[in-house]
Biopython code that builds the backbone (N, CA, C, O; Angstrom):
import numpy as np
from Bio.PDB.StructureBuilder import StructureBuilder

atoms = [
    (1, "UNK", "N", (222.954, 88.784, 152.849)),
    (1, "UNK", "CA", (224.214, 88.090, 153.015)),
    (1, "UNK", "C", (224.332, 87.004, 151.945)),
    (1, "UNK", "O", (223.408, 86.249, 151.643)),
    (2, "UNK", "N", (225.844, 86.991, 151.267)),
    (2, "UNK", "CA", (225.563, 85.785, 150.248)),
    (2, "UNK", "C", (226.255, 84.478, 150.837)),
    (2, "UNK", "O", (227.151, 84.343, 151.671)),
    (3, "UNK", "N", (225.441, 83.483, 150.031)),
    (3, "UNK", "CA", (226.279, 82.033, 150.635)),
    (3, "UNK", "C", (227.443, 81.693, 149.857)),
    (3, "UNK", "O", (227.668, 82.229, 148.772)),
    (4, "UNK", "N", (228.232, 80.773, 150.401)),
    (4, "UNK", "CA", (229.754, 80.619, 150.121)),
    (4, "UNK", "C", (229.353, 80.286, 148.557)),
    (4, "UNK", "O", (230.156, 80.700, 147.720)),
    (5, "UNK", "N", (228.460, 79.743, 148.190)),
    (5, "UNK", "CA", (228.190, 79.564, 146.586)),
    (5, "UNK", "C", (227.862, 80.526, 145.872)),
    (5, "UNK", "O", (228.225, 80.437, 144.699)),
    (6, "UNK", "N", (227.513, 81.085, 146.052)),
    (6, "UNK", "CA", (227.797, 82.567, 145.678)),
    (6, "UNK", "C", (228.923, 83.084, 145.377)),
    (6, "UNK", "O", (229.454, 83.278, 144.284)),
    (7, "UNK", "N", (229.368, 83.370, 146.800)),
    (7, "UNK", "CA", (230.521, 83.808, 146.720)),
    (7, "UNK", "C", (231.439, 83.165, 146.007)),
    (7, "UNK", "O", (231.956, 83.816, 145.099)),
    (8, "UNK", "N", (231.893, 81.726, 146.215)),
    (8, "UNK", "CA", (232.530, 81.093, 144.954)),
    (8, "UNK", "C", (232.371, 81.379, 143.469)),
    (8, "UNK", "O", (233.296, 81.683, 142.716)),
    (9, "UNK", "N", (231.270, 81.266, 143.183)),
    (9, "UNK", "CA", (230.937, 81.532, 141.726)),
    (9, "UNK", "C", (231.274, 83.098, 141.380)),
    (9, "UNK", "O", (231.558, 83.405, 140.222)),
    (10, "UNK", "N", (231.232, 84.065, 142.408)),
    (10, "UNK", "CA", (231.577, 85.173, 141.897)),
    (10, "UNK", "C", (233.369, 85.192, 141.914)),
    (10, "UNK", "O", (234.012, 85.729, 141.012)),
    (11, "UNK", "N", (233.842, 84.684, 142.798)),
    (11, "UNK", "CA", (234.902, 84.277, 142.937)),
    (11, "UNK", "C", (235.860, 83.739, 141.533)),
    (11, "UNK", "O", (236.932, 84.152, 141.093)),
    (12, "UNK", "N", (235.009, 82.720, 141.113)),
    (12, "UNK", "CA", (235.379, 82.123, 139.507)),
    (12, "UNK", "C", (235.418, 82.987, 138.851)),
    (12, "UNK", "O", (236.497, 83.124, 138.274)),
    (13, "UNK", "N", (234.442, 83.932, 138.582)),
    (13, "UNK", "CA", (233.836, 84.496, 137.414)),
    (13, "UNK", "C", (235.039, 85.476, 137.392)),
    (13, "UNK", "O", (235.829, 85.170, 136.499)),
    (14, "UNK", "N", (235.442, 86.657, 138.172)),
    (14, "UNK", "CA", (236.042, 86.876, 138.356)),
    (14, "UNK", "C", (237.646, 86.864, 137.847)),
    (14, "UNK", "O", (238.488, 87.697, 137.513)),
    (15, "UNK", "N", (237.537, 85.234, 138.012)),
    (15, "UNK", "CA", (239.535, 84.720, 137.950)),
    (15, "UNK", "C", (238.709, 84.464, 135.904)),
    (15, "UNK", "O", (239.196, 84.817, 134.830)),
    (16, "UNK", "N", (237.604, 83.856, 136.157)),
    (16, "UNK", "CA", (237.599, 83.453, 135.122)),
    (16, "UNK", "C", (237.056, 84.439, 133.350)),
    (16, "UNK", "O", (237.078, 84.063, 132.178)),
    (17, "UNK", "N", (236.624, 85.783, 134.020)),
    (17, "UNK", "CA", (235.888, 86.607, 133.057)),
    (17, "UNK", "C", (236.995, 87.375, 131.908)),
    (17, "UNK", "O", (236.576, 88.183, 131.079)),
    (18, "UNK", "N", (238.959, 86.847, 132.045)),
    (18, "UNK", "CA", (239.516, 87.751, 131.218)),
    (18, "UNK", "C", (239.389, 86.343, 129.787)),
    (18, "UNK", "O", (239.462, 86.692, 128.608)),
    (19, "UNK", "N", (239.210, 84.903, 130.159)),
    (19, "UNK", "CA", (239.672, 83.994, 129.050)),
    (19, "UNK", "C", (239.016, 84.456, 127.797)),
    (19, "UNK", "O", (237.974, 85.106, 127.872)),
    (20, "UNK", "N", (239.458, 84.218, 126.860)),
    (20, "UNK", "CA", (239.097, 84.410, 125.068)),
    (20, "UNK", "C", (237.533, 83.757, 125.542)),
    (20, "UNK", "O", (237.044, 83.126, 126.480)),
    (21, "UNK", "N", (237.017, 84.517, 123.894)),
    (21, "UNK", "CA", (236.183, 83.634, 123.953)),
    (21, "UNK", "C", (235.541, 82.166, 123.841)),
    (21, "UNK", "O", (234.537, 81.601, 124.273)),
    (22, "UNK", "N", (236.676, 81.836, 123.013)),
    (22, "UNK", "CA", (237.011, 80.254, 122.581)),
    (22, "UNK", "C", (237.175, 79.339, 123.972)),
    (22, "UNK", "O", (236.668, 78.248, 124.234)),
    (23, "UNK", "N", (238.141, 80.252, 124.834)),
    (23, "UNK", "CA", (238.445, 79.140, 126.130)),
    (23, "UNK", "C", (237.066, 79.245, 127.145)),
    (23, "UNK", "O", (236.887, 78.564, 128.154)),
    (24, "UNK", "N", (236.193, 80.232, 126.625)),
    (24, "UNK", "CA", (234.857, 80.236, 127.510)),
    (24, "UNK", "C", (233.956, 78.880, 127.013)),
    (24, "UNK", "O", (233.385, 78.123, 127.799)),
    (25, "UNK", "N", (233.958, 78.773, 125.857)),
    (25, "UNK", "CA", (232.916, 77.898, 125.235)),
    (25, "UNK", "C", (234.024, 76.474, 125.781)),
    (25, "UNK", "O", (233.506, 75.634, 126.518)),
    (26, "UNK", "N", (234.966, 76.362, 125.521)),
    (26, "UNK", "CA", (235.586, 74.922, 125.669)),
    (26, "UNK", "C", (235.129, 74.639, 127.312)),
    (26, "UNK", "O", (234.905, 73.476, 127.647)),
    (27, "UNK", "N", (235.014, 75.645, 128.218)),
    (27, "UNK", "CA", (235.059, 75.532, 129.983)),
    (27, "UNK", "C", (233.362, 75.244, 129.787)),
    (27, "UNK", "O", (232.959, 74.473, 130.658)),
    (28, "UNK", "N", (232.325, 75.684, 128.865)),
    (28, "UNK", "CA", (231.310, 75.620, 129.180)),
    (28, "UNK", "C", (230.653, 74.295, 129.124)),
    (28, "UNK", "O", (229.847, 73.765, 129.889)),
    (29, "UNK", "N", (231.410, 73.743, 127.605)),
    (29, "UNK", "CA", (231.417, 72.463, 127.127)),
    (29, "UNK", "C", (231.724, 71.498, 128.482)),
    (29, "UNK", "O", (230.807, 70.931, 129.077)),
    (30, "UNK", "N", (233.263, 71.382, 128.920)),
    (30, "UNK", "CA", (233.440, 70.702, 130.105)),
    (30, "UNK", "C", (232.402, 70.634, 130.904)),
    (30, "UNK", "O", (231.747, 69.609, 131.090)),
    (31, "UNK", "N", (232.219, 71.584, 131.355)),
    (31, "UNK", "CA", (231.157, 71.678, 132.402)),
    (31, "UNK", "C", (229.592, 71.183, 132.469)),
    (31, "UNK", "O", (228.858, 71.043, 133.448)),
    (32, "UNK", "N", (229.312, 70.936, 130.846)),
    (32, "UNK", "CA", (227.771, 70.440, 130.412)),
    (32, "UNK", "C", (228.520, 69.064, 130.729)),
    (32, "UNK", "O", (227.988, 68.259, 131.493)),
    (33, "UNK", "N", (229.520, 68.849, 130.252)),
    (33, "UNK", "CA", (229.311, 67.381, 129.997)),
    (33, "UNK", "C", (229.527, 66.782, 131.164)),
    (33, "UNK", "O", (229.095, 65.629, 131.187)),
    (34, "UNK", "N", (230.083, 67.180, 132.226)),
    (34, "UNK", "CA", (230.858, 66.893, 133.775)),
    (34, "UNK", "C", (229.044, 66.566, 134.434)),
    (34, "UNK", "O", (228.769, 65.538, 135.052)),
    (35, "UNK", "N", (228.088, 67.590, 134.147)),
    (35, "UNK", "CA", (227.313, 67.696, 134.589)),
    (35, "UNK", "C", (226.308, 66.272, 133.631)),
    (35, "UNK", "O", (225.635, 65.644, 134.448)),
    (36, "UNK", "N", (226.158, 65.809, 132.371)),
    (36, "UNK", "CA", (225.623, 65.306, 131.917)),
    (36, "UNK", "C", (226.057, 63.669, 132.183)),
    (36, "UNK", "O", (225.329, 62.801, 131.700)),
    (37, "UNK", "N", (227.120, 63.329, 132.871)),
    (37, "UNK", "CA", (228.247, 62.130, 133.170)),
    (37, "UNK", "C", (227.035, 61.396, 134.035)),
    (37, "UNK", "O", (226.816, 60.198, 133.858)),
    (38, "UNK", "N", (226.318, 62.119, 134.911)),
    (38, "UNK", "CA", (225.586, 61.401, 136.038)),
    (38, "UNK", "C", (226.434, 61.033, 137.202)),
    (38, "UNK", "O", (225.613, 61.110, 138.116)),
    (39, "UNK", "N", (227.400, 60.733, 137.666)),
    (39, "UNK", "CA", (228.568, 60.129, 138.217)),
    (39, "UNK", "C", (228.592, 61.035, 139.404)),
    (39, "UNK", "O", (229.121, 62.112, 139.127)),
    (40, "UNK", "N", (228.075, 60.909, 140.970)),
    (40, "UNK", "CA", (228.183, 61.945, 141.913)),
    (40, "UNK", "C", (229.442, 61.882, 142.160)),
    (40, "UNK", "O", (230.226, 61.012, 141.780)),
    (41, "UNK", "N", (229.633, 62.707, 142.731)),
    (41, "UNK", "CA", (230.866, 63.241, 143.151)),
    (41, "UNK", "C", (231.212, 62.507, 144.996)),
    (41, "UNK", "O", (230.247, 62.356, 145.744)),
    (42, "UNK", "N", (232.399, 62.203, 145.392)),
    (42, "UNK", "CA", (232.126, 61.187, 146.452)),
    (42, "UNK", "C", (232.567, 62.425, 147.481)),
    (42, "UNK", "O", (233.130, 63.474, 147.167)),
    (43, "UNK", "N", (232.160, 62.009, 148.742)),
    (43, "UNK", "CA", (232.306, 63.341, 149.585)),
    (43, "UNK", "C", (233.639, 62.561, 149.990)),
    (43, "UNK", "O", (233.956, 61.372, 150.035)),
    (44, "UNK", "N", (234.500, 64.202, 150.361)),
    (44, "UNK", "CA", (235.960, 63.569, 150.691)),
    (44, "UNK", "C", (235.749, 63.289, 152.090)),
    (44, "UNK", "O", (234.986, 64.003, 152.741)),
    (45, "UNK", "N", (236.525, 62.046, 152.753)),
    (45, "UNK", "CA", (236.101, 62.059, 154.101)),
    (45, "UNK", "C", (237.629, 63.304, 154.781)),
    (45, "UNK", "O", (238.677, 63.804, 154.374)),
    (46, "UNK", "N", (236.653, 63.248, 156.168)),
    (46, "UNK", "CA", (237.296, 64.589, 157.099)),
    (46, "UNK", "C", (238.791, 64.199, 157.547)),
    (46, "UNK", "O", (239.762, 64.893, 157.851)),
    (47, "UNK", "N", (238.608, 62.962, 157.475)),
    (47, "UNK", "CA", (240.372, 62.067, 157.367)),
    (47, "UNK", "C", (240.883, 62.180, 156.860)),
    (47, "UNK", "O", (242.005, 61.850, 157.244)),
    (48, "UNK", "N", (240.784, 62.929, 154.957)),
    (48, "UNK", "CA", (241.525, 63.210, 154.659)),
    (48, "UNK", "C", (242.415, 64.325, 154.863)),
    (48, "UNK", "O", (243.608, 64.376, 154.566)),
    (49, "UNK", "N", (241.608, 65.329, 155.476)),
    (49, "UNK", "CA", (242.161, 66.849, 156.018)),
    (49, "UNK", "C", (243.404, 66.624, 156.618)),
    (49, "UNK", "O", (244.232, 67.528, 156.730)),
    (50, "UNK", "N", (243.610, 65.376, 157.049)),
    (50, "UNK", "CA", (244.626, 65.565, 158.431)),
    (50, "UNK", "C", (245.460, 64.720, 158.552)),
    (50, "UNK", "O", (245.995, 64.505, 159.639)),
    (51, "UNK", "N", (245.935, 63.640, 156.773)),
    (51, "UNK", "CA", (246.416, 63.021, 156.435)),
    (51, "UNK", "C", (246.764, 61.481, 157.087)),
    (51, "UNK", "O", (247.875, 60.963, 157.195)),
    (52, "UNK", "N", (245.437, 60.927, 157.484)),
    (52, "UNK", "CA", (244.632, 59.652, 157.620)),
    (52, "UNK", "C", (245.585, 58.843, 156.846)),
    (52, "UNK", "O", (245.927, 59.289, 155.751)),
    (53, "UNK", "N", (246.087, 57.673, 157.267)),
    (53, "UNK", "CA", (246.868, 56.229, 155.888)),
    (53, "UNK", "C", (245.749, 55.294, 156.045)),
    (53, "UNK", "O", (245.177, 54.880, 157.053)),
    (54, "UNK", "N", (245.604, 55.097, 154.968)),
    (54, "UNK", "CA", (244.756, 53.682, 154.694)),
    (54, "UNK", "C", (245.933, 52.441, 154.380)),
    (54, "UNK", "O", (246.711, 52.265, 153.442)),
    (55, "UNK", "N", (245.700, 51.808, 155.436)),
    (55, "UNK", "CA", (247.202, 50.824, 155.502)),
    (55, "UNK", "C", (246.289, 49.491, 154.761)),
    (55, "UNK", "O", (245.088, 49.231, 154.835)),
    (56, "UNK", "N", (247.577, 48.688, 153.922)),
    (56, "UNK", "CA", (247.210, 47.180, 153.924)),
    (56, "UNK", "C", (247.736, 45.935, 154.808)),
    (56, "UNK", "O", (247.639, 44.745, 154.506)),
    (57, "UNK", "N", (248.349, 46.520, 156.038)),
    (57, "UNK", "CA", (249.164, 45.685, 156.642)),
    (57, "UNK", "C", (247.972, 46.242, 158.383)),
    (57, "UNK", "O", (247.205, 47.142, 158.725)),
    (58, "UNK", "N", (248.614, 44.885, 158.966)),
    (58, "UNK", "CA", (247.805, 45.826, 160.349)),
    (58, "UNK", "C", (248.648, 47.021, 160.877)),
    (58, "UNK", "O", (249.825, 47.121, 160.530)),
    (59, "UNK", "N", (248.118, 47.857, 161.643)),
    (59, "UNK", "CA", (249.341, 49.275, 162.429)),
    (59, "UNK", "C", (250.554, 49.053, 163.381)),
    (59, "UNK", "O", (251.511, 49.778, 163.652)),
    (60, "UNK", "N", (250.134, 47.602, 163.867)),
    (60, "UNK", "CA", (250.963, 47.066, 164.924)),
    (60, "UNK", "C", (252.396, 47.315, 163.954)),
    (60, "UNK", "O", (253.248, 48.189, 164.114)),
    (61, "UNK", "N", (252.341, 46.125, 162.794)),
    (61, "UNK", "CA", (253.183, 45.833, 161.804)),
    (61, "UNK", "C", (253.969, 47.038, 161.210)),
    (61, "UNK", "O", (255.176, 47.112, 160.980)),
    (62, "UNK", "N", (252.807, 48.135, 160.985)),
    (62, "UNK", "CA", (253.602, 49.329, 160.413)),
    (62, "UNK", "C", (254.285, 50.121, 161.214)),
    (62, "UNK", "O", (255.038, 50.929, 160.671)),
    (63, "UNK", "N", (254.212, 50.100, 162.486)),
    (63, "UNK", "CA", (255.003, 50.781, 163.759)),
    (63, "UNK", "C", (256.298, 50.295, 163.949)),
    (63, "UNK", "O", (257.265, 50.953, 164.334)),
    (64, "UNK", "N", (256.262, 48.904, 163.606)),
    (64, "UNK", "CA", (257.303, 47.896, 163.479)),
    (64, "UNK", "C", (258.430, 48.263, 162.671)),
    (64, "UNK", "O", (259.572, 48.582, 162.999)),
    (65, "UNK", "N", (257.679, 48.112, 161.133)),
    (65, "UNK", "CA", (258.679, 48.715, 160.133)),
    (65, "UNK", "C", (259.469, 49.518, 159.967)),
    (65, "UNK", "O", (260.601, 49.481, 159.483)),
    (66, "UNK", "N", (258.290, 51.040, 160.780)),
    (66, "UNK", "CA", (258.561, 52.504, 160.543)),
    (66, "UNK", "C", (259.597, 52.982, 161.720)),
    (66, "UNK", "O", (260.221, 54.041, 161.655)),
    (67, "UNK", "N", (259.671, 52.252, 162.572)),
    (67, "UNK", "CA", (260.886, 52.664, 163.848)),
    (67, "UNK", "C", (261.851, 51.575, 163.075)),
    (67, "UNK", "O", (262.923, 52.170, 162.967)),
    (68, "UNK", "N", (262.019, 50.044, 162.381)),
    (68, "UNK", "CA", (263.092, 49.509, 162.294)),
    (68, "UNK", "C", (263.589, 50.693, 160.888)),
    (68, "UNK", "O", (264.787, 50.777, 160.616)),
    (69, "UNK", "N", (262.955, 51.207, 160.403)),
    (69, "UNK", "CA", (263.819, 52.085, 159.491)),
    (69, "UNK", "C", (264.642, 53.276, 159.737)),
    (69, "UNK", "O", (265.509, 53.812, 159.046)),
    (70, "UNK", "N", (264.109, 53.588, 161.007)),
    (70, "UNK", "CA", (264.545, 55.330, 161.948)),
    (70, "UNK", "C", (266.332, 54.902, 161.499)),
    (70, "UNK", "O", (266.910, 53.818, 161.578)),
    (71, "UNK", "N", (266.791, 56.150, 161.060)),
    (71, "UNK", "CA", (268.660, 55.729, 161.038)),
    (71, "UNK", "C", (268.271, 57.765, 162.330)),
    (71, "UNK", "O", (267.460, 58.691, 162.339)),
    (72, "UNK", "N", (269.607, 57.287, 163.162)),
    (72, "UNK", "CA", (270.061, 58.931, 163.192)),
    (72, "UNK", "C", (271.388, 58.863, 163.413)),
    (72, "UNK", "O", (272.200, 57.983, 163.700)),
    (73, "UNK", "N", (271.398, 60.141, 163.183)),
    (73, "UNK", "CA", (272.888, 60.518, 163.352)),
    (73, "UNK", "C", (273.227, 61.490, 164.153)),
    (73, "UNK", "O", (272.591, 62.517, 164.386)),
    (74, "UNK", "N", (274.365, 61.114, 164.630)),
    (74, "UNK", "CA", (274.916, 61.995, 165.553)),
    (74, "UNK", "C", (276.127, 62.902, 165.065)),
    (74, "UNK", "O", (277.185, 62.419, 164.661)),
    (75, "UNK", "N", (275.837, 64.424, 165.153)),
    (75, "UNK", "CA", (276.989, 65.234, 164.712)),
    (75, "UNK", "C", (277.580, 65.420, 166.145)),
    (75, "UNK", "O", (276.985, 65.366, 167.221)),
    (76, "UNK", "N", (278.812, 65.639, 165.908)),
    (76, "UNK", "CA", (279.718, 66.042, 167.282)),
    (76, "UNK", "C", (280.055, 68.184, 166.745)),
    (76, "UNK", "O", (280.686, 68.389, 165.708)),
    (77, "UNK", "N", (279.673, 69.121, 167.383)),
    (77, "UNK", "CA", (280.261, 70.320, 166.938)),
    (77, "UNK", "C", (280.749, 70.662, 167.818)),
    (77, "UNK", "O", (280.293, 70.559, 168.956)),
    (78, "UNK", "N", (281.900, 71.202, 167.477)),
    (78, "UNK", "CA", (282.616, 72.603, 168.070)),
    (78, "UNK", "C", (282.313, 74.140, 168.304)),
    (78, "UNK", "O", (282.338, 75.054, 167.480)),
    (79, "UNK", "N", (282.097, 74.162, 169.299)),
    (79, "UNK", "CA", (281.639, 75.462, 169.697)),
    (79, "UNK", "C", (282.917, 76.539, 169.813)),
    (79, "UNK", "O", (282.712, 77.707, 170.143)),
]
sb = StructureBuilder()
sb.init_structure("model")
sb.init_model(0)
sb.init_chain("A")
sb.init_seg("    ")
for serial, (resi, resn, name, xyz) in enumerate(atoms, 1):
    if name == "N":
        sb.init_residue(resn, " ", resi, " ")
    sb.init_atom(name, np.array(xyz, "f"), 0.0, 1.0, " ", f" {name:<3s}", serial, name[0])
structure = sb.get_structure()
């Protein structure tokens, strides 16, 4: 059975095996150097999945705001 890294990478290779050869060496380049940066990569938190706000105000305040802005409207139709 292969692992999802695997499978990803075959996945790439794949989307990625028609580019010239020129755009292979430029992706390979990126990739040494992405890798040579040192700089980890930050794990995304699971809050972001599910569109989490990082507020600068307290929530009380933003509940405040976000209903004094509500407009609605009322259509009248004819049936």
């Amino acid at each position: 059975m292969k692992s999802i890294e695997t499978s990803l990478i075959d996945s790439y290779y794949a989307l990625l095996k028609s580019l010239s050869p020129n755009a292979k060496l430029e992706l390979i380049t990126k990739l040494s150097q992405s890798m040579k940066s040192g700089k980890s990569v930050e794990e995304a938190s699971w809050k972001s999945l599910f569109g989490a706000l990082k507020l600068d105000i307290p929530v009380d305040d933003f509940i405040q705001d976000l209903k004094k802005d509500r407009k609605f409207h009322s259509k009248s139709f004819d049936l």
